[in-house]
VMD Tcl script that builds the backbone (N, CA, C; Angstrom):
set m [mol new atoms 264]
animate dup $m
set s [atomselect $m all]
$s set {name element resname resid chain x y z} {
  {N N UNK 1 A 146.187 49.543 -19.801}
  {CA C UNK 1 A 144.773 49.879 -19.820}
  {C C UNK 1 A 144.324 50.302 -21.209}
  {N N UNK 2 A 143.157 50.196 -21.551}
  {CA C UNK 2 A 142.634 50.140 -22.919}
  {C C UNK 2 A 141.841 52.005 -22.606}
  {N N UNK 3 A 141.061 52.447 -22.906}
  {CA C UNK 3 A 140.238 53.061 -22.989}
  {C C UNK 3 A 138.672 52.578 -22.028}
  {N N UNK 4 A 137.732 53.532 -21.745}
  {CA C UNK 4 A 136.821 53.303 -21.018}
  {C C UNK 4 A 135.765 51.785 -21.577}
  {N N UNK 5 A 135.886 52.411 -22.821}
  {CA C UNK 5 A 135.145 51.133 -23.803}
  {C C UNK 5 A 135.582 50.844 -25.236}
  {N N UNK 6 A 135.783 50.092 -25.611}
  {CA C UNK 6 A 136.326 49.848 -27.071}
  {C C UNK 6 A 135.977 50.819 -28.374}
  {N N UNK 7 A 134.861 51.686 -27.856}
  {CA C UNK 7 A 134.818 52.095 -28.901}
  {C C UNK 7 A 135.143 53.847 -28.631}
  {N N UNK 8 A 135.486 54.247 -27.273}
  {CA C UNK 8 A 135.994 55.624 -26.639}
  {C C UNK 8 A 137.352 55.714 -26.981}
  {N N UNK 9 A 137.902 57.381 -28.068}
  {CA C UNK 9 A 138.975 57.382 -28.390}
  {C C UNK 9 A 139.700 57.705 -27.423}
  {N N UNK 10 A 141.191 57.785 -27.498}
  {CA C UNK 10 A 141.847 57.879 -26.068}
  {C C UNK 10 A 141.815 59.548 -25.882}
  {N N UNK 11 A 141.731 60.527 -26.593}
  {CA C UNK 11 A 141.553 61.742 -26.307}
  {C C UNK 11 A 140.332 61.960 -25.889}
  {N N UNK 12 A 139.196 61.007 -25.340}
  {CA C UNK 12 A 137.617 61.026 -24.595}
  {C C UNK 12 A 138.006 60.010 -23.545}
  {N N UNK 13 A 138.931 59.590 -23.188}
  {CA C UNK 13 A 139.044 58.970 -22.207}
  {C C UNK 13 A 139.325 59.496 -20.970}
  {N N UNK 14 A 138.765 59.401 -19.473}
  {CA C UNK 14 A 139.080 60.182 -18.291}
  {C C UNK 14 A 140.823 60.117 -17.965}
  {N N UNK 15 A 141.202 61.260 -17.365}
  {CA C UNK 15 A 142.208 61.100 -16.971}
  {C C UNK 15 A 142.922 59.918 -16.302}
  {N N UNK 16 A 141.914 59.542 -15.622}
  {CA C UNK 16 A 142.212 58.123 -14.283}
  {C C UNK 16 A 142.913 57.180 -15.118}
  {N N UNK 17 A 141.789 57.053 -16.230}
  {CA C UNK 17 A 141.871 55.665 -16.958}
  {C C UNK 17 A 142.942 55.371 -18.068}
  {N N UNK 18 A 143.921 56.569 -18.155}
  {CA C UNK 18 A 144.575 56.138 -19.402}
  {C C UNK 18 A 145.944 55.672 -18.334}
  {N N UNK 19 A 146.797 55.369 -19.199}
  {CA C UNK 19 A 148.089 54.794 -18.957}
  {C C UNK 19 A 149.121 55.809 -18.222}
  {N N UNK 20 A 150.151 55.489 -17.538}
  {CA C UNK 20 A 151.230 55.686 -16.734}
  {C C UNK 20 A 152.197 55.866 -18.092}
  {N N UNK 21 A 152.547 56.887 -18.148}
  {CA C UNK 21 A 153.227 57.743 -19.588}
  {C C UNK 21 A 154.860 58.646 -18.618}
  {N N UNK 22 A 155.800 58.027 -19.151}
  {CA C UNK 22 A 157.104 58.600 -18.534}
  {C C UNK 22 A 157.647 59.133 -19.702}
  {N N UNK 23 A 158.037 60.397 -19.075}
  {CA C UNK 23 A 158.840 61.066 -20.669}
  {C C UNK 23 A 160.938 61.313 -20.237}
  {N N UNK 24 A 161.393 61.700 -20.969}
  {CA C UNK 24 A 162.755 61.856 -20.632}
  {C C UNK 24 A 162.691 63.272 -20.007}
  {N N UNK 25 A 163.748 63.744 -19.047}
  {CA C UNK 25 A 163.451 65.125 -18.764}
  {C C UNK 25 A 165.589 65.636 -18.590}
  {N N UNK 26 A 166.149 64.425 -19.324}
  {CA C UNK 26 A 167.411 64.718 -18.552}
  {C C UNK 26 A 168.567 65.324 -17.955}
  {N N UNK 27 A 167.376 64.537 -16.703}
  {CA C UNK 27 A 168.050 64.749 -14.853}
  {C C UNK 27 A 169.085 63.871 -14.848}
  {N N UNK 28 A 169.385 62.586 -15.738}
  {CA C UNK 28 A 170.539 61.812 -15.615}
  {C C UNK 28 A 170.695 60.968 -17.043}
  {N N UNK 29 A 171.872 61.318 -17.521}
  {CA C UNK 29 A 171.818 60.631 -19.095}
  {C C UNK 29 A 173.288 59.879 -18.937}
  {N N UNK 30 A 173.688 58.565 -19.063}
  {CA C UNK 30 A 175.051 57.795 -18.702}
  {C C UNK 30 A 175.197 57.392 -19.837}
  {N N UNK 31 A 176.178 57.281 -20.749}
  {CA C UNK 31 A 176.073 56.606 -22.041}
  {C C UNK 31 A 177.878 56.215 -21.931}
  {N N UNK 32 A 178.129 55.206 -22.744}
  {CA C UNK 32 A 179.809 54.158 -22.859}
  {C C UNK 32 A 180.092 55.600 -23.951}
  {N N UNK 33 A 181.153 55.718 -24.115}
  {CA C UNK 33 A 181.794 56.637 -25.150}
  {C C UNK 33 A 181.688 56.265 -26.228}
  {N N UNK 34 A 181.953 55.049 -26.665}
  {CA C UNK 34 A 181.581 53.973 -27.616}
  {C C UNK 34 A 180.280 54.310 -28.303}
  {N N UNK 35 A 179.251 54.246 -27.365}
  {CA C UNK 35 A 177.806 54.310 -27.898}
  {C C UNK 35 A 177.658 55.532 -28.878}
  {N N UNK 36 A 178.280 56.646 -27.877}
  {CA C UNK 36 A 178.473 57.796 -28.635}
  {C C UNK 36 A 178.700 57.829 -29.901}
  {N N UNK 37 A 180.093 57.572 -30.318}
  {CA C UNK 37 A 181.168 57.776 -31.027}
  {C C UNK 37 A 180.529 56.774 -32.560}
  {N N UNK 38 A 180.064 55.698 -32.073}
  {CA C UNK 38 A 179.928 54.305 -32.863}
  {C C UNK 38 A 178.479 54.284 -33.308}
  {N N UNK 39 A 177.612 54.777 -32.437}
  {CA C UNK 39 A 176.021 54.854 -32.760}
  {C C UNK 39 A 175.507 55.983 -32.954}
  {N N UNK 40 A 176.492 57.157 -32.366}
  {CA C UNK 40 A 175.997 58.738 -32.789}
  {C C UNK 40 A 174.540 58.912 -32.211}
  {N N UNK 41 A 174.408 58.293 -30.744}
  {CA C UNK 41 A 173.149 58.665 -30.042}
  {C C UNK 41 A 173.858 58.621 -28.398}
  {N N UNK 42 A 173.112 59.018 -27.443}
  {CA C UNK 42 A 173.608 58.577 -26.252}
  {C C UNK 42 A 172.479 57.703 -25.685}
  {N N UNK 43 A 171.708 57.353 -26.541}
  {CA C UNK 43 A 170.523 56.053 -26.007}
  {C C UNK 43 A 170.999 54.971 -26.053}
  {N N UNK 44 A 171.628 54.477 -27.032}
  {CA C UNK 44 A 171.646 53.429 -27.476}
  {C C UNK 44 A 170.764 51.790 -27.423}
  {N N UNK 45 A 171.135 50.920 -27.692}
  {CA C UNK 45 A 169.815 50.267 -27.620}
  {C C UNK 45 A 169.474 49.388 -26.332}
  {N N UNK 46 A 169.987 49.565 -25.255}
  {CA C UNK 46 A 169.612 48.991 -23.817}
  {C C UNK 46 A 169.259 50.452 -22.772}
  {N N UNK 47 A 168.276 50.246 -22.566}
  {CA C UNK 47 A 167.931 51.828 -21.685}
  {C C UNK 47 A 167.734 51.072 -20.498}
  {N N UNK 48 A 167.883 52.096 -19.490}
  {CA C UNK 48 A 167.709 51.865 -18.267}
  {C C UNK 48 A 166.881 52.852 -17.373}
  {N N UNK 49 A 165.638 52.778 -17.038}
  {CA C UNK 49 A 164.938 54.082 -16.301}
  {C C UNK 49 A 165.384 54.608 -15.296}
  {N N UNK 50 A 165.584 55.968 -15.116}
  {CA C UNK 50 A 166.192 56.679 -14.002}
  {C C UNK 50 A 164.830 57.218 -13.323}
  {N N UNK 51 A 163.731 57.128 -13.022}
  {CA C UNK 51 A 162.817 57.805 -12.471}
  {C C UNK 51 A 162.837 58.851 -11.096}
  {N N UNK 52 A 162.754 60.001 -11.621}
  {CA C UNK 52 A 162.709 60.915 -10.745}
  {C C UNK 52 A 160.823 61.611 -10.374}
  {N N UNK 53 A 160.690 62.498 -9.318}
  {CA C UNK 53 A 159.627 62.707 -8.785}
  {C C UNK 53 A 159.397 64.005 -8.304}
  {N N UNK 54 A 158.585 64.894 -8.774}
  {CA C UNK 54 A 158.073 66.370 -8.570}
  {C C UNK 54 A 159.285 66.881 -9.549}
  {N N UNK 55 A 160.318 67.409 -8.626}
  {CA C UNK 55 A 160.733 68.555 -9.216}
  {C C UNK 55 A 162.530 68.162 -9.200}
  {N N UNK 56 A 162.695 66.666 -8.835}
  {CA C UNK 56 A 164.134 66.293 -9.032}
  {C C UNK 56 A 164.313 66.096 -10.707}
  {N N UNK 57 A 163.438 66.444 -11.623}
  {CA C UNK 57 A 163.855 66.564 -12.858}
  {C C UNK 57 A 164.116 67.599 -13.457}
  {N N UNK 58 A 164.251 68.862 -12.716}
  {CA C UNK 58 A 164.118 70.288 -13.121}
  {C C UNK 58 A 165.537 70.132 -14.554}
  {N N UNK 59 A 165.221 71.224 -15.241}
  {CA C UNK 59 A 166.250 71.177 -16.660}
  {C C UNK 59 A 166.848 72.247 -16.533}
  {N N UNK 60 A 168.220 72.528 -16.381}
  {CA C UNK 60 A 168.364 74.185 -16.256}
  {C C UNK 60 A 169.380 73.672 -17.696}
  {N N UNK 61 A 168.395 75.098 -18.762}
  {CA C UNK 61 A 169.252 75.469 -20.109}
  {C C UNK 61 A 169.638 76.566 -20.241}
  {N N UNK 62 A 168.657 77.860 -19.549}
  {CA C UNK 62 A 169.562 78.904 -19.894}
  {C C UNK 62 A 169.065 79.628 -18.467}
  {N N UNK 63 A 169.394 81.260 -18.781}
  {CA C UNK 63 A 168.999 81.938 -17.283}
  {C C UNK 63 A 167.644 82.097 -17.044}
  {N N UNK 64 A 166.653 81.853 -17.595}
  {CA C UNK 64 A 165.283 81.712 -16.945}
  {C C UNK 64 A 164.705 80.070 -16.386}
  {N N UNK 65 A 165.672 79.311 -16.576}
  {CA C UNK 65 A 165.354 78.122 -16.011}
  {C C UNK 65 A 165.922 78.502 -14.369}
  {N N UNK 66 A 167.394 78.965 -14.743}
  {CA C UNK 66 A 168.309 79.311 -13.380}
  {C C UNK 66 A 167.334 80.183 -12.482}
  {N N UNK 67 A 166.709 80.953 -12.795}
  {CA C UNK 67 A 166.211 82.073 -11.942}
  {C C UNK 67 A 164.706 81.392 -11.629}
  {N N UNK 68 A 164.208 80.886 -12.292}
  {CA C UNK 68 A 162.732 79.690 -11.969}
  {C C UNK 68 A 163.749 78.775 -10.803}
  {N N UNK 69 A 164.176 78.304 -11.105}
  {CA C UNK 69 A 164.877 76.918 -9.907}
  {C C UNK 69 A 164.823 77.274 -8.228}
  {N N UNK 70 A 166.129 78.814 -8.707}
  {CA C UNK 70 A 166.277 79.451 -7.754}
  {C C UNK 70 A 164.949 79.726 -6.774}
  {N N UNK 71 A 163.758 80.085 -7.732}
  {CA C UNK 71 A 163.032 80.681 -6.834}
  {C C UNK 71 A 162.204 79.550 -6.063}
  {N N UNK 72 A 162.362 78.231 -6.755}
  {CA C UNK 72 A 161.330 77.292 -6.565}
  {C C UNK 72 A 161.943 76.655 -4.670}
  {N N UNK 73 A 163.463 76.935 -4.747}
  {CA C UNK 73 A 164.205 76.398 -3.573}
  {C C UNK 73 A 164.190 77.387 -2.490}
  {N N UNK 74 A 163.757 79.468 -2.870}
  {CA C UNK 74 A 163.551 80.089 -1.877}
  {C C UNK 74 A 162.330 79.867 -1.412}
  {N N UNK 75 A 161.499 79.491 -2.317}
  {CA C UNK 75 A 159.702 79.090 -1.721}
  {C C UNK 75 A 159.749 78.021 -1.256}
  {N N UNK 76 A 160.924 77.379 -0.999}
  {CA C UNK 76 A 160.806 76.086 -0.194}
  {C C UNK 76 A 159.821 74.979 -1.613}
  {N N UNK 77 A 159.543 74.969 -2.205}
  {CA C UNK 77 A 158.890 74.249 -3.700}
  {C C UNK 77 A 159.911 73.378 -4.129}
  {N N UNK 78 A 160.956 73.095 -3.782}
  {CA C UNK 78 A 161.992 72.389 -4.371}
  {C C UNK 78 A 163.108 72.789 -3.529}
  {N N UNK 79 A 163.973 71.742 -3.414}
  {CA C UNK 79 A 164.879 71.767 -2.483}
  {C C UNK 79 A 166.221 70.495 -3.502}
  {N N UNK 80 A 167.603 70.912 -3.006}
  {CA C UNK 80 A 168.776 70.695 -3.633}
  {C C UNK 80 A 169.168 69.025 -2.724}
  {N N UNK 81 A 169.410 68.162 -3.411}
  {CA C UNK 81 A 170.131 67.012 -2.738}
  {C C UNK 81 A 171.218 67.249 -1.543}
  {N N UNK 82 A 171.124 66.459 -0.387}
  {CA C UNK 82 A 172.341 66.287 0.192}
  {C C UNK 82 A 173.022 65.703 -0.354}
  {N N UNK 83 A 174.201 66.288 -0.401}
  {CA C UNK 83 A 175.594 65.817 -0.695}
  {C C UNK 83 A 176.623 65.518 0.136}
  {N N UNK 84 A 176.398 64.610 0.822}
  {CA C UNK 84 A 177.768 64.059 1.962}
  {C C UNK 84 A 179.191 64.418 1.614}
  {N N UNK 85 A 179.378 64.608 0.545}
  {CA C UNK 85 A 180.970 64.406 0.268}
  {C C UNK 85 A 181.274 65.449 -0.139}
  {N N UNK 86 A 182.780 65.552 0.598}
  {CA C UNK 86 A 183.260 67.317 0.433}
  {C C UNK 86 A 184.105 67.097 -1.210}
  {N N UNK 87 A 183.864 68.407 -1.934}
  {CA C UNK 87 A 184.486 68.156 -3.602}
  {C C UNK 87 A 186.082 67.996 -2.941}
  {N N UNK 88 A 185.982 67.193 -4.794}
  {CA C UNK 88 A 187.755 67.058 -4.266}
  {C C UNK 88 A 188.445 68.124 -4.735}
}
mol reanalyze $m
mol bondsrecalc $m
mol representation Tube
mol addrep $m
């Protein structure tokens, strides 16, 4: 999508109308060791989208992410994956 009219900058453009914008949040990052080691990124140059939704992207970095999470799963606001499989 362009803007409302060719000549409306995109910071005057309605919310509706601008573009579908995905950012990284990583909830899941897979990279070859190789890529690592050899390209010194874990992107490298074939990406693959993992798209997640509401709050399956949550980031826990330190203890105020932990204690936000926590609370988001006692308010029922977020809730933890089933996991079928017992650890080994």
């Amino acid at each position: 999508p362009q803007p409302s009219t060719p000549h409306t900058p995109w910071h005057s453009t309605p919310y509706q109308a601008l573009p579908e914008v995905y950012v990284q949040n990583a909830s899941l990052e897979i990279a070859w060791s190789r890529v690592v080691l050899e390209e010194y990124t874990i992107a490298g140059k074939v990406i693959m989208p993992f798209i997640t939704h509401d709050h399956e992207g949550l980031d826990i970095n330190d203890l105020k992410d932990w204690w936000y999470v926590n609370y988001l799963i006692e308010q029922g606001d977020a809730h933890l994956p089933l996991v079928c499989q017992k650890p080994i």
